[in-house]
C-alpha positions as CSV (number, residue, x, y, z in Angstrom):
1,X,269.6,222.9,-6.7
2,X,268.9,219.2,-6.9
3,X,266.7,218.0,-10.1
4,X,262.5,218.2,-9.8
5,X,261.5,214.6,-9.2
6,X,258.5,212.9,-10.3
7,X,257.1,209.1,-9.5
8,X,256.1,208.6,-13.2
9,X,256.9,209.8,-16.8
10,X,258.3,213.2,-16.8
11,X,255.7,216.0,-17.4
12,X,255.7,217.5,-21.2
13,X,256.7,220.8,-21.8
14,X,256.4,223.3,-24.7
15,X,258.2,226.6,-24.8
16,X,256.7,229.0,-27.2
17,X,259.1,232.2,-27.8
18,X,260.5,234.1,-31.0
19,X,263.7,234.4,-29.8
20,X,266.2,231.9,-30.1
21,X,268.2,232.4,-27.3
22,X,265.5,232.4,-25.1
23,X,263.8,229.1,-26.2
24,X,267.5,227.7,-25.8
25,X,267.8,228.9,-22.4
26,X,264.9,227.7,-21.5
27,X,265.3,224.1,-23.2
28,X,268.5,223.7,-21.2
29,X,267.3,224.9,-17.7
30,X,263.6,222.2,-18.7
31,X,264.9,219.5,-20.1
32,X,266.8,218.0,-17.2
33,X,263.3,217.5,-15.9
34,X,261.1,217.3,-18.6
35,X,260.6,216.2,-21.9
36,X,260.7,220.1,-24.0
37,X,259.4,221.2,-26.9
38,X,260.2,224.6,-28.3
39,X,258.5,226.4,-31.1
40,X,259.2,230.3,-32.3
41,X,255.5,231.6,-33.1
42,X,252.2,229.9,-32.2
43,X,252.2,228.2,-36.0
44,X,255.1,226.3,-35.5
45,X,253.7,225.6,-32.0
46,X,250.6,223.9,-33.4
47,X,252.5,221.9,-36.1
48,X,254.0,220.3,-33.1
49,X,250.5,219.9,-30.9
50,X,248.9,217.9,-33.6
51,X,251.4,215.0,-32.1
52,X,252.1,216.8,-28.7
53,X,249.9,217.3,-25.8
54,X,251.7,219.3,-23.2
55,X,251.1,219.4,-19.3
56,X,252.4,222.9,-19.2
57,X,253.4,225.5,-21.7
58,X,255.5,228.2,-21.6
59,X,254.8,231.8,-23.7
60,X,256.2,234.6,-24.2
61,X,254.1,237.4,-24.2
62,X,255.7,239.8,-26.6
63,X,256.1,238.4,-30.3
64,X,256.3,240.3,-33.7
65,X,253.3,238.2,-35.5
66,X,251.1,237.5,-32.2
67,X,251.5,238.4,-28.4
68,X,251.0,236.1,-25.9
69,X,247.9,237.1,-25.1
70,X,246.4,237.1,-28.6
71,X,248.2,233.2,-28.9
72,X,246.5,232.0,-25.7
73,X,243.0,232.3,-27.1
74,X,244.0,230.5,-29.9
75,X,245.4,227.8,-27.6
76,X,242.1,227.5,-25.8
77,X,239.7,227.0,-29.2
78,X,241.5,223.0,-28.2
79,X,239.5,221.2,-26.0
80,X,242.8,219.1,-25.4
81,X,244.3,222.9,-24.1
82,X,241.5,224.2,-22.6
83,X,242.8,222.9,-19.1
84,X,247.0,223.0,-19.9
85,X,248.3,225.5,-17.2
86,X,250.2,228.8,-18.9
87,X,253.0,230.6,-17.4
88,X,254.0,233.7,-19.1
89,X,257.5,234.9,-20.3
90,X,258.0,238.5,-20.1
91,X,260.7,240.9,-19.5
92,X,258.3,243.7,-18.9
93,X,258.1,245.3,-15.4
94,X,255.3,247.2,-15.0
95,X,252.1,246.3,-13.0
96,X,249.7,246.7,-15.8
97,X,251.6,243.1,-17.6
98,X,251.2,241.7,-14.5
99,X,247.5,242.3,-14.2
100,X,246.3,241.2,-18.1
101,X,248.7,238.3,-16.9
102,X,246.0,236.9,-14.6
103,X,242.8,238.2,-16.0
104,X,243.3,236.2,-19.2
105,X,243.7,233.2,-16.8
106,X,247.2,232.5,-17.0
107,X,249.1,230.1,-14.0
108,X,251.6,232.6,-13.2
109,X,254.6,234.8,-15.0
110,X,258.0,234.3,-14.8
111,X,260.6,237.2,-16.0
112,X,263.5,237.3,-18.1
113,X,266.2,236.9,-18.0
114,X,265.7,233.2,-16.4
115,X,266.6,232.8,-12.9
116,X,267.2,228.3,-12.8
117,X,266.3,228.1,-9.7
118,X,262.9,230.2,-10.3
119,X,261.9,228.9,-13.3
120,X,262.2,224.9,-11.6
121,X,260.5,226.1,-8.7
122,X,257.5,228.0,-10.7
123,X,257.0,225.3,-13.6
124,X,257.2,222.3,-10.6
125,X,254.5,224.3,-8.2
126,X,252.0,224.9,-11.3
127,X,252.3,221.1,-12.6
128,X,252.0,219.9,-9.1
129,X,248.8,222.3,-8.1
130,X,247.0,221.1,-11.7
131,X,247.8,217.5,-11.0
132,X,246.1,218.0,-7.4
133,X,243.4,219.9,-9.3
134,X,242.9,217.2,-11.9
135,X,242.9,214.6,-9.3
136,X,240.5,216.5,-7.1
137,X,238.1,216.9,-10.0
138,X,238.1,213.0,-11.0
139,X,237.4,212.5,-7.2
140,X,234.3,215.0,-7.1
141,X,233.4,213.4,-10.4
142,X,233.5,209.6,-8.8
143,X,231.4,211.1,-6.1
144,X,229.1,212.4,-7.8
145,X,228.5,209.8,-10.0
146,X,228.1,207.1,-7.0
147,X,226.0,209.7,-5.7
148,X,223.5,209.9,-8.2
149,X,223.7,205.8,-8.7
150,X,222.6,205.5,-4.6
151,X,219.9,207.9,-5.3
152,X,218.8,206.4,-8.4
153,X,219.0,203.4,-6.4
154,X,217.0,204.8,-3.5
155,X,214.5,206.0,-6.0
156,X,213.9,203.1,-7.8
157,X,213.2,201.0,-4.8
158,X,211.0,204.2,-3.5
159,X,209.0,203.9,-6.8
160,X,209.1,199.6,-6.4
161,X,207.5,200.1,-3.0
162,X,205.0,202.3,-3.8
163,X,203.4,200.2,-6.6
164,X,203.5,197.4,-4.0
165,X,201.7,199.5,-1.7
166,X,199.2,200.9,-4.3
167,X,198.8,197.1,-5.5
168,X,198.2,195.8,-2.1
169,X,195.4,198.9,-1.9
170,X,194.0,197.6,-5.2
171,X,194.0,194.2,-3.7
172,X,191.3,194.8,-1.5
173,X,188.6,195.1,-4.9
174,X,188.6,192.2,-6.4
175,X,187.2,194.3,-9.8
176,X,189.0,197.1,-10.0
177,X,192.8,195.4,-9.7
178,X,195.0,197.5,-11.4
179,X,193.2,200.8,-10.7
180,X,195.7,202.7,-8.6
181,X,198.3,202.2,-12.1
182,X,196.4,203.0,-14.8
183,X,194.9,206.4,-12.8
184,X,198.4,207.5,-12.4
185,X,199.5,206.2,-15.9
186,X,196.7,208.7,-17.2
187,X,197.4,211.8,-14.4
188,X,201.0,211.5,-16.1
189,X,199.7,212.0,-19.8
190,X,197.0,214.5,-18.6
191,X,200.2,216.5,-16.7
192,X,202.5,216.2,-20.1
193,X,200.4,217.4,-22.4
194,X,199.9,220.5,-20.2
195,X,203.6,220.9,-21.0
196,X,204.3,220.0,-17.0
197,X,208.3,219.8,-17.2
198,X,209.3,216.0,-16.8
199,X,210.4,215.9,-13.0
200,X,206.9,217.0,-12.2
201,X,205.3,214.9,-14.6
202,X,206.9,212.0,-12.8
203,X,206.1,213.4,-9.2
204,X,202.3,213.8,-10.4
205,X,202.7,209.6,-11.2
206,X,203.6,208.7,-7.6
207,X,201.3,210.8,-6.2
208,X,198.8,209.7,-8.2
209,X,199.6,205.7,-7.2
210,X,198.6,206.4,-3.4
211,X,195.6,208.3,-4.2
212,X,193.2,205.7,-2.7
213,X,196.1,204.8,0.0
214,X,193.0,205.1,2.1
215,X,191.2,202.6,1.6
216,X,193.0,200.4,3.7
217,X,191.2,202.0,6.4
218,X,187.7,200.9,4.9
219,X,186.6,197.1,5.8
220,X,186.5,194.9,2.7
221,X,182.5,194.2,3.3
222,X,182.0,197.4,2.1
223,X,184.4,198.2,-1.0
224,X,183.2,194.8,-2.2
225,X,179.6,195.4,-1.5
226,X,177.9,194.5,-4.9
227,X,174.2,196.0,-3.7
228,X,174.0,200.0,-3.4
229,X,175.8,201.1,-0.1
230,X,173.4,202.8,2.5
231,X,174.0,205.9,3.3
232,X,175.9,205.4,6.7
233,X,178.6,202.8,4.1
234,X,178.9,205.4,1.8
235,X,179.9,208.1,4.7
236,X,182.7,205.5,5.6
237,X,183.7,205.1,1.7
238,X,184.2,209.1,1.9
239,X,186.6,208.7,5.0
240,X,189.4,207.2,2.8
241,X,190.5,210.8,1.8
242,X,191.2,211.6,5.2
243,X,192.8,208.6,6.0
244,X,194.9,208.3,3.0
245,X,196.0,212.4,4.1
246,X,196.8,211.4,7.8
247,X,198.8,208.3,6.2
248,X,200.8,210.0,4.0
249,X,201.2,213.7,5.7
250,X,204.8,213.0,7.2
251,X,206.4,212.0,4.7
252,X,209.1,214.7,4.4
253,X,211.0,213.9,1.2
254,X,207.5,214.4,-0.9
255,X,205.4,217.2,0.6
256,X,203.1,216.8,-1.9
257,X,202.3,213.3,-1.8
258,X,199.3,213.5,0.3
259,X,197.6,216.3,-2.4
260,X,196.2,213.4,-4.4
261,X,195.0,211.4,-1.6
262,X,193.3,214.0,0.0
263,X,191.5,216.5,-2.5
264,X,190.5,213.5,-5.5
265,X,187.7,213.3,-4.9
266,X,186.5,217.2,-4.8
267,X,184.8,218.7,-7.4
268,X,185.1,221.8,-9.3
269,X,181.7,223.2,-8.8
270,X,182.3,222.7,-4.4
271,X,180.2,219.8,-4.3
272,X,182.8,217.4,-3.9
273,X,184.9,215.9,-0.4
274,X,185.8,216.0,2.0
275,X,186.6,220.3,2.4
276,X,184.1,220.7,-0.2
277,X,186.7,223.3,-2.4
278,X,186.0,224.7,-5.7
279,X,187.5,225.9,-8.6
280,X,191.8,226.7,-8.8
281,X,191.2,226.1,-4.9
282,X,191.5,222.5,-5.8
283,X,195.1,221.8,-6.0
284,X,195.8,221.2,-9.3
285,X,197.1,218.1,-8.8
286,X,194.3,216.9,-7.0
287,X,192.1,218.3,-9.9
288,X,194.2,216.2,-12.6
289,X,193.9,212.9,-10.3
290,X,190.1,213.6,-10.3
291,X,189.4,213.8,-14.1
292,X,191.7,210.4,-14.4
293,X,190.4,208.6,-11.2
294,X,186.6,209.2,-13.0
295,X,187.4,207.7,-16.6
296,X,189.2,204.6,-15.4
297,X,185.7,204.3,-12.7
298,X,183.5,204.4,-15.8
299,X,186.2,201.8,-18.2
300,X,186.2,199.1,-15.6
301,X,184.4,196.5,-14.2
302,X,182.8,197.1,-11.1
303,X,180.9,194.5,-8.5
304,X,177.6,196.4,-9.2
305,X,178.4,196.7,-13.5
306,X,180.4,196.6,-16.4
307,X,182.4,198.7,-18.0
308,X,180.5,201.1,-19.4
309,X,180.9,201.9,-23.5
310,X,182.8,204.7,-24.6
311,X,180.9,206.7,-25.9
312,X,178.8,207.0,-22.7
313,X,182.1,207.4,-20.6
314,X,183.0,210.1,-23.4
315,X,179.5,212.0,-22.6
316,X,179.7,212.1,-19.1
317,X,182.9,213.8,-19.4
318,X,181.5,216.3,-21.4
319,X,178.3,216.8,-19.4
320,X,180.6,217.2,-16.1
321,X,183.0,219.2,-17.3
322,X,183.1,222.3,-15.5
323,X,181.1,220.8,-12.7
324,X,182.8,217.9,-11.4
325,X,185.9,218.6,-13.5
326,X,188.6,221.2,-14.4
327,X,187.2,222.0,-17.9
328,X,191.2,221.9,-18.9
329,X,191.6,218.4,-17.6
330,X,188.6,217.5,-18.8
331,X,189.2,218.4,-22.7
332,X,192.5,216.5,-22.5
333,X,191.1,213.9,-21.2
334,X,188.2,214.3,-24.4
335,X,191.6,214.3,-26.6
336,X,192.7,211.1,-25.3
337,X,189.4,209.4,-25.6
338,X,189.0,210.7,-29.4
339,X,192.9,209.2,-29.8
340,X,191.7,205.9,-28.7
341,X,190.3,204.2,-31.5
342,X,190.0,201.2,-30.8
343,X,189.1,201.3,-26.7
344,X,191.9,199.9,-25.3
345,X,193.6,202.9,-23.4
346,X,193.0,201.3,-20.0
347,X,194.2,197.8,-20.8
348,X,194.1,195.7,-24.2
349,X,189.9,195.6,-24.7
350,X,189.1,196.2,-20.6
351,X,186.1,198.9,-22.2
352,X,184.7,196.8,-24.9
C-alpha cells in the first residue's frame, strides 16, 4: 500500500499500550506517516502530553493499572484533549467491547493483532473526518460571528433611525425638545427595576422613543398653541394615538412597537384614550410609558408654563396613583424622584 499523504506537517500520534510489542508494532506500521509517540500506561502518557499535543491517540483498552475506558476520562479532564479523536486497541471479540467502544465516545476500534493496511486506512479516515470537522466548525463559527456583526449592524442603524425619527417628532415643540428620549430613558429604568430581563428592557426603550410618533399627524398651530386648546384642538391632540398605531402597526420585526403609541395615554381607572381600558387591560408597556410620559410633562417647560417644582410633580404622582397610574409604576417612579436629590433626573437643572 502506498504511504498516507498529507499537504502539511505530518499529523502527531500517540500510542498508549502496556505491552511492548504492541506499541512497537504499532510505532513501525505509524511512523512512516506520522510523527509517534508511545507510552505504556496513561502516566507515562501524560509526562509526554505536557510537551505533546496529539491529533489522534491510540489506546489500548485492557491494561493492568487502568483500562482504556477508565484512561479516556482522564484524557478528557484536558481541554487541549477534549476534542483529540480515540481509536481503541483491543483484541477482544465480543459485541458488548464493541458497544462501551462507542458510548464512551470513542472514533472507532481497531483489533489486534494489527492488520498495516487497516490500521493506515482507520487512523487516515479518523484524522481526515476531524480535520473536515474542525474546519467545518471554524466555518460555522466565522458565520456566525459575521452574522451577529450584520445584525448588530442592522440594529444599531435601526436604533440611529429611530432617535432621528423620534427627534424629528420632538421637533415639532419647540419646548419640549428632547421629550421622546428622556420618556424612554425613564420607561427603561421603570422596566429594570421591575427585574424586566435586559432584551426587554431595551425593547421597552424603543418602543417608548415612538410613543408620540403621532404627532406628526397633528398641525404645528396646535401642539405650539400657548393659550388653552378648545375643545375641538384638544380632540385632534387625542388623534395622535391612533395615528402613531396605524403608523407603526406593520412593522413586522417589532410587533410590539405600536403598544406604546397607542395605549399611553390611557389611564388605570378607564378614563384615559383612546379605547378607554382599565386596569392589567392596559398593556403593561403602555402602563409604564404612561407613568414616564406624565413626570417628564410636569419637569419641562411647556408654551403655556414652567417646569413645575418637584415636589408638586412628586404629589401629583401620589394623588394619581391608582387612578391615572399603575400604583407599581407609580411607586417606582416615587423611588426615583426621592433618589434625585438634587432635581436633575431629566436633564442637568431642566426642574429647578
Amino acid at each position: 500500500m502506498d504511504s498516507v499523504q498529507f499537504t502539511d506537517a505530518p499529523p502527531k500520534v500517540l500510542v498508549i499500550d502496556d505491552e511492548s510489542m504492541m506499541r512497537l508494532q504499532a510505532k513501525k506500521i505509524l511512523q512512516s506517516c506520522y510523527t509517534v509517540e508511545v507510552a505504556d500506561g496513561l502516566p507515562s502518557a501524560l509526562d509526554i502530553l505536557e510537551a505533546y499535543t496529539p491529533d489522534l491517540i491510540f489506546l489500548d483498552i485492557y491494561m493492568p493499572e487502568m483500562d482504556g475506558f477508565e484512561a479516556l476520562q482522564k484524557l478528557r479532564e484536558f481541554d487541549a484533549l477534549k476534542d483529540v479523536p480515540v481509536i481503541f486497541l483491543t483484541a477482544a471479540e465480543d459485541s458488548e467491547t464493541e458497544t462501551k467502544v462507542f458510548k464512551v465516545g470513542a472514533a472507532d476500534f481497531i483489533k489486534k493483532p494489527y492488520v498495516k493496511d487497516v490500521i493506515l486506512e482507520r487512523s487516515k479516515r479518523i484524522l481526515s473526518l476531524s480535520r473536515f470537522q474542525k474546519s467545518l466548525e471554524k466555518e460555522v463559527d466565522r458565520r456566525t460571528a459575521a452574522l451577529i456583526a450584520s445584525e448588530r449592524k442592522i440594529m444599531n442603524l435601526s436604533l440611529q433611525m429611530v432617535k432621528t425619527l423620534a427627534s424629528a417628532i420632538d421637533a415639532k415643540d419647540t419646548y419640549t425638545n428632547g421629550h421622546s428620549v428622556r420618556v424612554a430613558q425613564y420607561s427603561r429604568e421603570i422596566a429594570r427595576r421591575m427585574g424586566k430581563p435586559s432584551d426587554e428592557v431595551e425593547e421597552i426603550y424603543l418602543i417608548a422613543l415612538l410613543h408620540d410618533v403621532g404627532k406628526i399627524g397633528i398641525p404645528d398651530a396646535i401642539i405650539n398653541k400657548t393659550s388653552k386648546l378648545t375643545d375641538e384642538e384638544y380632540d385632534i391632540i387625542k388623534k395622535h394615538s391612533s395615528i402613531g398605531a396605524e403608523i407603526l402597526k406593520n412593522i413586522q420585526e417589532m410587533p410590539k412597537i405600536a403598544i406604546g403609541a397607542h395605549w399611553h395615554h390611557e389611564r388605570y381607572d378607564g378614563r384615559g384614550y383612546p379605547d378607554g381600558l382599565s386596569g392589567e387591560n392596559i398593556p403593561e408597556i403602555a402602563r409604564i410609558i404612561a407613568v414616564a410620559d406624565a413626570y417628564d410633562a410636569m419637569t419641562s417647560r411647556r408654551s403655556y408654563r414652567a417646569a413645575l417644582p418637584q415636589p408638586v410633580v412628586r404629589g401629583e404622582i401620589v394623588k394619581c396613583r391608582g387612578l391615572q397610574f399603575d400604583p407599581l409604576m407609580a411607586d417606582i417612579m416615587l423611588s426615583m424622584i426621592d433618589e434625585d436629590v438634587n432635581y436633575d433626573m431629566c436633564d442637568k437643572g431642566c426642574g429647578k
